[in-house]
PQR file of N, CA, C, O and H, with PARSE charges and radii, in Angstrom:
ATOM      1  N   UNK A   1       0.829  -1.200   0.000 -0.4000 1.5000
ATOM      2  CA  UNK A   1       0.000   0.000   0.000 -0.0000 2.0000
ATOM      3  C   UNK A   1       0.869   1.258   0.000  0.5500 1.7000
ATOM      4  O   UNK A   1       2.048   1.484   0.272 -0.5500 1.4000
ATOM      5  N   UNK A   2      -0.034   1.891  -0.356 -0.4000 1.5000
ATOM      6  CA  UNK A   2       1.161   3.460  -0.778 -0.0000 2.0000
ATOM      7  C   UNK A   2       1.826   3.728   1.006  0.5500 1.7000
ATOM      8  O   UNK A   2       1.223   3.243   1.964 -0.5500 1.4000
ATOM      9  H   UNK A   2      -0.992   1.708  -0.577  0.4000 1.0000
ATOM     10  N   UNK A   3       3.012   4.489   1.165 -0.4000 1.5000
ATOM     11  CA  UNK A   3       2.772   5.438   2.599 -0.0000 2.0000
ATOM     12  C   UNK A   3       1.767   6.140   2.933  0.5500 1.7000
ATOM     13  O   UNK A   3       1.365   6.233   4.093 -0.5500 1.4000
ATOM     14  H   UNK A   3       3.502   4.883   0.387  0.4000 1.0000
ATOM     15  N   UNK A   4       1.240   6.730   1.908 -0.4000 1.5000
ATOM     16  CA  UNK A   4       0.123   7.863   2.634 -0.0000 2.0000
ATOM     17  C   UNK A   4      -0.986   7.258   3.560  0.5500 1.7000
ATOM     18  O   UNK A   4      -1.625   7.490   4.586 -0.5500 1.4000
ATOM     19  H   UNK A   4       1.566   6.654   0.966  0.4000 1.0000
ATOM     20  N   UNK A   5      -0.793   6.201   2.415 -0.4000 1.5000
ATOM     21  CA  UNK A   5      -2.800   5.305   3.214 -0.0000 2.0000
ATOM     22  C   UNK A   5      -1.963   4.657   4.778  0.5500 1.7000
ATOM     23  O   UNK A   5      -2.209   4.732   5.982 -0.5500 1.4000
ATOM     24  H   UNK A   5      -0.274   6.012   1.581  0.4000 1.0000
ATOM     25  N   UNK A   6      -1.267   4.245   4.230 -0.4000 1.5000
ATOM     26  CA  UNK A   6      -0.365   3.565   5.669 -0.0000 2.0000
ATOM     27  C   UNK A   6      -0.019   4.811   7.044  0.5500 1.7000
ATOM     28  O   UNK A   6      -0.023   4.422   8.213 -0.5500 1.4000
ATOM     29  H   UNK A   6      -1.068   4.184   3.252  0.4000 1.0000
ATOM     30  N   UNK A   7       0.198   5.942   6.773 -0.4000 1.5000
ATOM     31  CA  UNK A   7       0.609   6.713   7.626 -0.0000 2.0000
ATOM     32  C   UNK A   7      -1.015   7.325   8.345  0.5500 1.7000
ATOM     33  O   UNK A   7      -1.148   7.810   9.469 -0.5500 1.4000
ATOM     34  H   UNK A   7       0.201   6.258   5.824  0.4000 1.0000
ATOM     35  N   UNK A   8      -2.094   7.118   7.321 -0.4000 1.5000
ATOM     36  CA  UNK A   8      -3.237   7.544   7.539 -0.0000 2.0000
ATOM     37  C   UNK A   8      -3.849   6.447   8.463  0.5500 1.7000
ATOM     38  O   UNK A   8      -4.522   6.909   9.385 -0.5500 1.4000
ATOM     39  H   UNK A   8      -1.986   6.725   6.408  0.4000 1.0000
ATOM     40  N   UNK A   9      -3.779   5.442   8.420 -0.4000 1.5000
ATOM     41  CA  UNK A   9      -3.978   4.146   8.984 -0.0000 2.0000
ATOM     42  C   UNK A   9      -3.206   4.696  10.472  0.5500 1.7000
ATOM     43  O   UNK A   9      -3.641   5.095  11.552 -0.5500 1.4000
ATOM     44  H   UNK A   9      -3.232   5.067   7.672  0.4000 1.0000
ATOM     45  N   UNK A  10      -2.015   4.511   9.972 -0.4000 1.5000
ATOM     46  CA  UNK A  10      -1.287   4.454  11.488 -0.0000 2.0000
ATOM     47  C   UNK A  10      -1.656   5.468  12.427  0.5500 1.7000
ATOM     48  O   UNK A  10      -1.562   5.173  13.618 -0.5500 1.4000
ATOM     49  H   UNK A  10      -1.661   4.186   9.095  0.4000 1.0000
ATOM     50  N   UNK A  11      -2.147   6.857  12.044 -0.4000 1.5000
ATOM     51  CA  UNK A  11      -2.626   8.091  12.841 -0.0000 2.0000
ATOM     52  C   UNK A  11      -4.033   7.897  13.495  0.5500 1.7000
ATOM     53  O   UNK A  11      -4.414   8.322  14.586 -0.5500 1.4000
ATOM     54  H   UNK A  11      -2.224   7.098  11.076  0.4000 1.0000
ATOM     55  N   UNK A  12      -4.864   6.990  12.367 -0.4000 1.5000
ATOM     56  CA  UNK A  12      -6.413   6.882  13.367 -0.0000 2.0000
ATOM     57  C   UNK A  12      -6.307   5.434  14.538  0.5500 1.7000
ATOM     58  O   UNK A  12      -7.076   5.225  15.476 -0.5500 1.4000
ATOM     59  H   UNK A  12      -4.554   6.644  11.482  0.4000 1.0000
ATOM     60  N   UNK A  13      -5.256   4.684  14.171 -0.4000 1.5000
ATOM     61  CA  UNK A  13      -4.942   3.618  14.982 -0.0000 2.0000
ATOM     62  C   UNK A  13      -4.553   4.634  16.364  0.5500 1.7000
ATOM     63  O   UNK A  13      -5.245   4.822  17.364 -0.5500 1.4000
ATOM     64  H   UNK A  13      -4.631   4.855  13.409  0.4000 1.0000
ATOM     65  N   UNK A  14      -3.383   5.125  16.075 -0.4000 1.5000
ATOM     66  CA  UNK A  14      -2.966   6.218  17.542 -0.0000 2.0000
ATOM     67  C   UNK A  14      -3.584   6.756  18.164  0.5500 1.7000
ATOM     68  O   UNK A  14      -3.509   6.804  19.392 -0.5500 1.4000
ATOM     69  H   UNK A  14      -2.821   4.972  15.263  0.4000 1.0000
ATOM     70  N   UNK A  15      -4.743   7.574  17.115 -0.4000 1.5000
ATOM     71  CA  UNK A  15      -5.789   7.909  18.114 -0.0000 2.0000
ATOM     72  C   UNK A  15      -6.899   7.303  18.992  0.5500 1.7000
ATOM     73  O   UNK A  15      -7.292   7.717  20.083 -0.5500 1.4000
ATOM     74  H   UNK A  15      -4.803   7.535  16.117  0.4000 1.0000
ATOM     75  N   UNK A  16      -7.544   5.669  17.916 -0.4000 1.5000
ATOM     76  CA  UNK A  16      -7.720   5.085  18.456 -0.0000 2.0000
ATOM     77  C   UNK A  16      -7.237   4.290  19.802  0.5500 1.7000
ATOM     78  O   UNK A  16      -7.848   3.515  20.537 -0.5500 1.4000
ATOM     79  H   UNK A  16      -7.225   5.332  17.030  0.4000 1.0000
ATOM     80  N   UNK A  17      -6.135   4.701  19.827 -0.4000 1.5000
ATOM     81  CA  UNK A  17      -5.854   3.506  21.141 -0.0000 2.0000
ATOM     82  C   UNK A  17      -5.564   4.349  22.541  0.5500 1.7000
ATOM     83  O   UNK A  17      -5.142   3.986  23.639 -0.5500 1.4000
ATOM     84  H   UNK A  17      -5.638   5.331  19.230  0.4000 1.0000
ATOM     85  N   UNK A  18      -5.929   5.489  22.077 -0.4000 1.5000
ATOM     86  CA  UNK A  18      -5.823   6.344  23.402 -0.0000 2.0000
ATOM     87  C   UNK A  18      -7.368   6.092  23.922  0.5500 1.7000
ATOM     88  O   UNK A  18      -7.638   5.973  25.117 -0.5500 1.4000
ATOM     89  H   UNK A  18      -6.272   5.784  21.185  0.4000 1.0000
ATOM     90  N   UNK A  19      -8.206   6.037  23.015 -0.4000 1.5000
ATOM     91  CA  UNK A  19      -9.924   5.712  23.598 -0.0000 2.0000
ATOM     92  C   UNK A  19      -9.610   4.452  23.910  0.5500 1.7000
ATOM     93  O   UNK A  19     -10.218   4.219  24.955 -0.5500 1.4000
ATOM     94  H   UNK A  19      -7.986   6.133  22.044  0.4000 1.0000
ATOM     95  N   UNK A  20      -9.107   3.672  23.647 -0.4000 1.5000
ATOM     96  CA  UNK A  20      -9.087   1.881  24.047 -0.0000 2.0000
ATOM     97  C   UNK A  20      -8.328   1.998  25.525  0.5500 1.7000
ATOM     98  O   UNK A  20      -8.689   1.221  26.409 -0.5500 1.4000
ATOM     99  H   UNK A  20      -8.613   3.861  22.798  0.4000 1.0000
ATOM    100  N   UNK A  21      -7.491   2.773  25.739 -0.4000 1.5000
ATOM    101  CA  UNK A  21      -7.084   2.463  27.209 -0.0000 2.0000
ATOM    102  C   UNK A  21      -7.736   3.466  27.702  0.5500 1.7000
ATOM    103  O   UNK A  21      -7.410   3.462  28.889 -0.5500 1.4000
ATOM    104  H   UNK A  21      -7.198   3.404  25.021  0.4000 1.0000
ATOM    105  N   UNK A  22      -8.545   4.431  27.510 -0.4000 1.5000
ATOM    106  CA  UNK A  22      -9.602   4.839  28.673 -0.0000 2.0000
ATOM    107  C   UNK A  22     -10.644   3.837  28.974  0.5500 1.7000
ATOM    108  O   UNK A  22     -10.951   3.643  30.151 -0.5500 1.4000
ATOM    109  H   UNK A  22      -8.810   4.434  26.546  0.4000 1.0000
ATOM    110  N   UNK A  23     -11.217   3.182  28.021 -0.4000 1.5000
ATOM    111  CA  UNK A  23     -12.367   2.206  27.646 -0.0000 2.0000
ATOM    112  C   UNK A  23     -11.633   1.191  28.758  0.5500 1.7000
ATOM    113  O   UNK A  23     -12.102   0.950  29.870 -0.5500 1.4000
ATOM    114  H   UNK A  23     -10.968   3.339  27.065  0.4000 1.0000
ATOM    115  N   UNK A  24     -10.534   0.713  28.288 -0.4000 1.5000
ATOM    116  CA  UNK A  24      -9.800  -0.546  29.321 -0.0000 2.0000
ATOM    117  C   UNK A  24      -9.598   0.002  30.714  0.5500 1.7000
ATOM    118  O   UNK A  24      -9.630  -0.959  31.484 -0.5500 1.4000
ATOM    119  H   UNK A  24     -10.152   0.909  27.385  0.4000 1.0000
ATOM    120  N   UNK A  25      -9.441   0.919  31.247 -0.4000 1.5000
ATOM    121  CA  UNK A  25      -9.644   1.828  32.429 -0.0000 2.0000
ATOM    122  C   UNK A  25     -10.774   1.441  32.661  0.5500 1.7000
ATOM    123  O   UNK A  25     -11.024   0.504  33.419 -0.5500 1.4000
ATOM    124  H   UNK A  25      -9.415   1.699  30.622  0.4000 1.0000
ATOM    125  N   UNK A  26     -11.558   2.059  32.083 -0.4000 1.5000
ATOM    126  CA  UNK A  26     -13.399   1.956  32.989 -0.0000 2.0000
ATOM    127  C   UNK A  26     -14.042   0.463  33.092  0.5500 1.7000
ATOM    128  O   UNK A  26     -15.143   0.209  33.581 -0.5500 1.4000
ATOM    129  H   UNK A  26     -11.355   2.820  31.467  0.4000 1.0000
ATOM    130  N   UNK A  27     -13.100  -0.501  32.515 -0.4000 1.5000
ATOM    131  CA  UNK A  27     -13.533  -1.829  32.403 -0.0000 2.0000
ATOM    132  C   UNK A  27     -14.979  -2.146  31.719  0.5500 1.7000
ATOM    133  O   UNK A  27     -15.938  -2.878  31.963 -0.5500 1.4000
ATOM    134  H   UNK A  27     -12.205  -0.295  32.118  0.4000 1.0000
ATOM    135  N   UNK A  28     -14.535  -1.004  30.534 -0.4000 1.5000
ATOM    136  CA  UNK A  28     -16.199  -1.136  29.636 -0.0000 2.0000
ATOM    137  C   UNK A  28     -15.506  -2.585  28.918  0.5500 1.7000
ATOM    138  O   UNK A  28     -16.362  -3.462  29.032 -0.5500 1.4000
ATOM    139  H   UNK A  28     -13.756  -0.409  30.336  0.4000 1.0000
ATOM    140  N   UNK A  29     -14.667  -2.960  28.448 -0.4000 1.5000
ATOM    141  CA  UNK A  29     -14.516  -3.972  27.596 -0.0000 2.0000
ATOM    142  C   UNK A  29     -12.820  -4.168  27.394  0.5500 1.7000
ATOM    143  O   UNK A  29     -12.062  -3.230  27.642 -0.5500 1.4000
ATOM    144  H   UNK A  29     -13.972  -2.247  28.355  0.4000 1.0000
ATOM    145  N   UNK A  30     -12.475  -5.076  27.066 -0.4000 1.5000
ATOM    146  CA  UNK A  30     -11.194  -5.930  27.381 -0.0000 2.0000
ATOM    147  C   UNK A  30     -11.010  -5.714  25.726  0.5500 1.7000
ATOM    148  O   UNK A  30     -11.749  -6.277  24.918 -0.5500 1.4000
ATOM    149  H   UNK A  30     -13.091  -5.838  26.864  0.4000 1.0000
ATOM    150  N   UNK A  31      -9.588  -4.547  25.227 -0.4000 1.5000
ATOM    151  CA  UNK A  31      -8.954  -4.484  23.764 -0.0000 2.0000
ATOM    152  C   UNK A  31      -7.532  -5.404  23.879  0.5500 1.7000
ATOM    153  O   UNK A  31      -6.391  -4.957  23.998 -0.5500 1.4000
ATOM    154  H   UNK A  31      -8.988  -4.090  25.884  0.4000 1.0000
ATOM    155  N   UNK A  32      -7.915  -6.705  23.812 -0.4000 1.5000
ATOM    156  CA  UNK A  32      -6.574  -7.593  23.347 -0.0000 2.0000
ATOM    157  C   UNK A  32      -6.339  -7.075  22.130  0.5500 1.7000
ATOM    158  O   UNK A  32      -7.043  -6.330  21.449 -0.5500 1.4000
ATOM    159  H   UNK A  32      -8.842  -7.068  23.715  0.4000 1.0000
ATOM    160  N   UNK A  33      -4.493  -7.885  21.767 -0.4000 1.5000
ATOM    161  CA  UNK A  33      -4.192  -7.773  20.249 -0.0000 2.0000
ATOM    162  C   UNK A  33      -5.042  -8.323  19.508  0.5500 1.7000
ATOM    163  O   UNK A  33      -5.215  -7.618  18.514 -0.5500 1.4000
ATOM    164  H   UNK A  33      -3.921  -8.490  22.320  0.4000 1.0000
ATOM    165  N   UNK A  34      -5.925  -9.619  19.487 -0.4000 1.5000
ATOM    166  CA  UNK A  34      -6.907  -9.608  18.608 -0.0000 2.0000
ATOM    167  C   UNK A  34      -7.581  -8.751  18.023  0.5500 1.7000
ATOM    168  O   UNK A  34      -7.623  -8.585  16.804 -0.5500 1.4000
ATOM    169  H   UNK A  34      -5.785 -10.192  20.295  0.4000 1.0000
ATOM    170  N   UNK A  35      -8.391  -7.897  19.181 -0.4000 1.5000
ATOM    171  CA  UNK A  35      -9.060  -6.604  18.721 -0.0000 2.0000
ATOM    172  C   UNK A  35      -8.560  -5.782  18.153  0.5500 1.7000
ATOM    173  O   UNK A  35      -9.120  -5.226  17.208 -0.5500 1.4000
ATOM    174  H   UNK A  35      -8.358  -8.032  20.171  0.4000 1.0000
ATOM    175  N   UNK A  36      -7.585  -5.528  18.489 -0.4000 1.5000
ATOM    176  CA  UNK A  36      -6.656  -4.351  17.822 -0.0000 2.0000
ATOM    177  C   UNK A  36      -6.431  -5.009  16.269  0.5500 1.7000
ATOM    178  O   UNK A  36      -6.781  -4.539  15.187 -0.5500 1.4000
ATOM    179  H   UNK A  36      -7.130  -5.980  19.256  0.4000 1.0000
ATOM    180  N   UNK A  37      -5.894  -5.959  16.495 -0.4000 1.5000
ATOM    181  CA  UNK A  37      -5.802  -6.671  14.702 -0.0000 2.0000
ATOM    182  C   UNK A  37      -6.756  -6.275  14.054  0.5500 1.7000
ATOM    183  O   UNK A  37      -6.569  -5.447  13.163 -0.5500 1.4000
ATOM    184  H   UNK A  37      -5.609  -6.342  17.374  0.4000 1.0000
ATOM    185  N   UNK A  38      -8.335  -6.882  14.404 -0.4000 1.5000
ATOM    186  CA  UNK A  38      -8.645  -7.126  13.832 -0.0000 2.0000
ATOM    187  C   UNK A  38      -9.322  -5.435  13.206  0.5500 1.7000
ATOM    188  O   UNK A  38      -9.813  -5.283  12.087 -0.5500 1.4000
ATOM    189  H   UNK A  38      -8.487  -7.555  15.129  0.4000 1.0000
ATOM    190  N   UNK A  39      -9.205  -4.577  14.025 -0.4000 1.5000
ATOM    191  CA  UNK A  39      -9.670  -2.924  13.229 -0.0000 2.0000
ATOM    192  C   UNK A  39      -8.597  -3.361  12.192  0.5500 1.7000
ATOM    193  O   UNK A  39      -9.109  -3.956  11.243 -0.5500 1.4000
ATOM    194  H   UNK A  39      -8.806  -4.701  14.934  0.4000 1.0000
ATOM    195  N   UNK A  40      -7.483  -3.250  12.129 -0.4000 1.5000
ATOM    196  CA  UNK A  40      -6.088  -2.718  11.778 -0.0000 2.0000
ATOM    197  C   UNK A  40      -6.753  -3.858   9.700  0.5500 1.7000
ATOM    198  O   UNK A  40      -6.966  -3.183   8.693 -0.5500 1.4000
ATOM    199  H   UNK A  40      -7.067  -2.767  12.900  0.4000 1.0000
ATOM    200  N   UNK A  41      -6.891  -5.357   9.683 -0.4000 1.5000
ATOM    201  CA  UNK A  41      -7.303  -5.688   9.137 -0.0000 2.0000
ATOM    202  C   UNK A  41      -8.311  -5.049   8.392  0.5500 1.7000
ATOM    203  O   UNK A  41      -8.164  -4.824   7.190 -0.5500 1.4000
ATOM    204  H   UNK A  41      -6.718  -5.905  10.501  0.4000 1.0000
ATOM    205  N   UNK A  42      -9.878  -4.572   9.359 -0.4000 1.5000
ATOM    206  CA  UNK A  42     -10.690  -3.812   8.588 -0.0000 2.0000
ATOM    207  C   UNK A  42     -10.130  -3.035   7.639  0.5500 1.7000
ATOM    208  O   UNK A  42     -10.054  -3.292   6.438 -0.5500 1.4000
ATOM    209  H   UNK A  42      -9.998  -4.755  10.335  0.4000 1.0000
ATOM    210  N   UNK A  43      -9.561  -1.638   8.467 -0.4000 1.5000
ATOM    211  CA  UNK A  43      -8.903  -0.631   7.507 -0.0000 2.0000
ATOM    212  C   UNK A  43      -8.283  -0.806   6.646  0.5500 1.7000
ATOM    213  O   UNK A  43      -8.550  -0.131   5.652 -0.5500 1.4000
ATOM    214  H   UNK A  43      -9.623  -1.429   9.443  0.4000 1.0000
ATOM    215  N   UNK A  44      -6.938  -1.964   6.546 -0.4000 1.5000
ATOM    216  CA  UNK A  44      -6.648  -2.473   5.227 -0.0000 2.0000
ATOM    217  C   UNK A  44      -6.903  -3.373   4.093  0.5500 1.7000
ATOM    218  O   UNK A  44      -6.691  -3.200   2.892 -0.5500 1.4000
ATOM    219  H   UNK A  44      -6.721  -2.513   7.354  0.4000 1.0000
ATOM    220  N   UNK A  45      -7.373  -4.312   4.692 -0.4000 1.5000
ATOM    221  CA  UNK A  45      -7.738  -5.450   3.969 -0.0000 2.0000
ATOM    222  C   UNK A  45      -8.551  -5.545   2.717  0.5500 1.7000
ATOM    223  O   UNK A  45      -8.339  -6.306   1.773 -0.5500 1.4000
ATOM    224  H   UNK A  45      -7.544  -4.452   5.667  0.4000 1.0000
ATOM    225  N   UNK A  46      -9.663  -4.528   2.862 -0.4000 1.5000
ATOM    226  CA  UNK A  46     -10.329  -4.616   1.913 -0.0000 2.0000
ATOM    227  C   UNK A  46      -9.539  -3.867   0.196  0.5500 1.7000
ATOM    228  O   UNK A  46      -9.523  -4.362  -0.930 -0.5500 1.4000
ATOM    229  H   UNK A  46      -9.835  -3.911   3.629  0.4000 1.0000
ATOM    230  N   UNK A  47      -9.274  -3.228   0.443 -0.4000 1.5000
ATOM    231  CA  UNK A  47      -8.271  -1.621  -0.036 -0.0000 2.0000
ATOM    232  C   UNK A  47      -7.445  -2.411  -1.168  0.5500 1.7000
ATOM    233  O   UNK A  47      -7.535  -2.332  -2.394 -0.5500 1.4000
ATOM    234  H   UNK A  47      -9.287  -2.825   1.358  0.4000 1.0000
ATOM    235  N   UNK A  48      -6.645  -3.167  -0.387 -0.4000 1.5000
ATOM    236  CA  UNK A  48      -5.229  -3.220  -0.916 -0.0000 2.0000
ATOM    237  C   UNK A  48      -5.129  -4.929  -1.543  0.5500 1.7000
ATOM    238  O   UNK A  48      -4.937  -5.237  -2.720 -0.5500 1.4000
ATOM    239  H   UNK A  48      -6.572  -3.231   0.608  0.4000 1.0000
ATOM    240  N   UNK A  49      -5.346  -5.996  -0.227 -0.4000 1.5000
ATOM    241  CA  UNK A  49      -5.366  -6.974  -0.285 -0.0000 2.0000
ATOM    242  C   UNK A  49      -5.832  -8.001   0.959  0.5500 1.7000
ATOM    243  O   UNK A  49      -5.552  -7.886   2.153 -0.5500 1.4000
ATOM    244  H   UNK A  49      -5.502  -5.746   0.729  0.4000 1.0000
ATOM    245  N   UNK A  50      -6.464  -8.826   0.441 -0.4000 1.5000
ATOM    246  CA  UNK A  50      -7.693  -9.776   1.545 -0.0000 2.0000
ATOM    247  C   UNK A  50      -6.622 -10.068   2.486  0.5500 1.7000
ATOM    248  O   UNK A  50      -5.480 -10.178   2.039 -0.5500 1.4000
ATOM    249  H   UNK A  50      -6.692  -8.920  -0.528  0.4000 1.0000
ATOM    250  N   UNK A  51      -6.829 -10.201   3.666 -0.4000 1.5000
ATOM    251  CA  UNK A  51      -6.485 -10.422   4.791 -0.0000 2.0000
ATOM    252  C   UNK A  51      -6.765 -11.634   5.147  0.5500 1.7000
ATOM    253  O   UNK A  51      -7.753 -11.737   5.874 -0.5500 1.4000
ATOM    254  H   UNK A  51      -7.757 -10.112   4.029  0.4000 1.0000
ATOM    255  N   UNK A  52      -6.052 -12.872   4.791 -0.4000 1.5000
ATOM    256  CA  UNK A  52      -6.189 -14.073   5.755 -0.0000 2.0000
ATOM    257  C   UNK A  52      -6.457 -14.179   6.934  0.5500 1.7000
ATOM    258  O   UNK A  52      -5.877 -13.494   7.777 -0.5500 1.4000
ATOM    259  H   UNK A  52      -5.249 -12.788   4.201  0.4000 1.0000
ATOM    260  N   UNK A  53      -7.763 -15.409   7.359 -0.4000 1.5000
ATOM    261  CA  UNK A  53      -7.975 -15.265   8.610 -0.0000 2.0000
ATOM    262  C   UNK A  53      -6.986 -16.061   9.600  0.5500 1.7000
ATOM    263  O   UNK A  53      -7.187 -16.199  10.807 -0.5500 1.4000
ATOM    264  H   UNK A  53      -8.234 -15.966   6.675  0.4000 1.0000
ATOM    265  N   UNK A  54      -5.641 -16.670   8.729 -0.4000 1.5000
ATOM    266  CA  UNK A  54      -5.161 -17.410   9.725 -0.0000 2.0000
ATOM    267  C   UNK A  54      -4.079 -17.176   9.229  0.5500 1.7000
ATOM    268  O   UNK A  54      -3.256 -17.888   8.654 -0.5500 1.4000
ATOM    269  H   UNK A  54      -5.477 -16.558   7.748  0.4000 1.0000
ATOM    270  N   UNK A  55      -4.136 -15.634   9.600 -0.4000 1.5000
ATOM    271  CA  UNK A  55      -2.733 -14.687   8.771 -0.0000 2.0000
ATOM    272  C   UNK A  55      -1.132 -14.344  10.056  0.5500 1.7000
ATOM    273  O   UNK A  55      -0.130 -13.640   9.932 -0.5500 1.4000
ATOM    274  H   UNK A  55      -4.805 -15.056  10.067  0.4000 1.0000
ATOM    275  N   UNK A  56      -1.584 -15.171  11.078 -0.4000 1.5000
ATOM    276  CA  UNK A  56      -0.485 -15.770  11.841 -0.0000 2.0000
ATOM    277  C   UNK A  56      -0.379 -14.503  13.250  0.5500 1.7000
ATOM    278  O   UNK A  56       0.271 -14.689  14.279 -0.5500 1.4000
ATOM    279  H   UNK A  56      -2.398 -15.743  11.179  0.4000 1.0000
ATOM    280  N   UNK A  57      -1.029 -13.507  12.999 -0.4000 1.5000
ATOM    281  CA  UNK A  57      -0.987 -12.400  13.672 -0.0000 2.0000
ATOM    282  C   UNK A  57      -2.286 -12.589  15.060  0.5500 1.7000
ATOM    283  O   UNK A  57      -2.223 -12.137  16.203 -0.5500 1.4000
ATOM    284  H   UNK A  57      -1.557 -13.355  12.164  0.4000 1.0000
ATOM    285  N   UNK A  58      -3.355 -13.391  14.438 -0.4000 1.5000
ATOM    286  CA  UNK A  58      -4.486 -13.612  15.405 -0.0000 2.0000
ATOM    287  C   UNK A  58      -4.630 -14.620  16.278  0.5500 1.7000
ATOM    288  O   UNK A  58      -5.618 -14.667  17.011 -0.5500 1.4000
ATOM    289  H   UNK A  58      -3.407 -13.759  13.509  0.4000 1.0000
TER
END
């Protein structure tokens, strides 16, 4: 994938994960690396190229 989409990716991930450890603070819900994968998948996968589900990361 180009940098741009990748750097764009990587900035809403950052921001995202500052709400995931308030969220994990208030014990609204438990963000393992699964979860986190599996946004990270959403955002790219479709775009660029399918994302195996037993793509060694989950």
């Amino acid at each position: 994938p180009p940098d741009d989409y990748l750097d764009k990716v990587i900035q809403s991930y950052t921001y995202l994960e500052e709400h995931i450890i308030v969220l994990e603070n208030a014990n609204a819900e438990e963000f393992d690396n699964v979860v986190k994968c599996n946004i990270l998948k959403s955002m790219i996968g479709g775009k660029y190229a399918p994302v195996l589900a037993n793509n060694g990361f989950v």
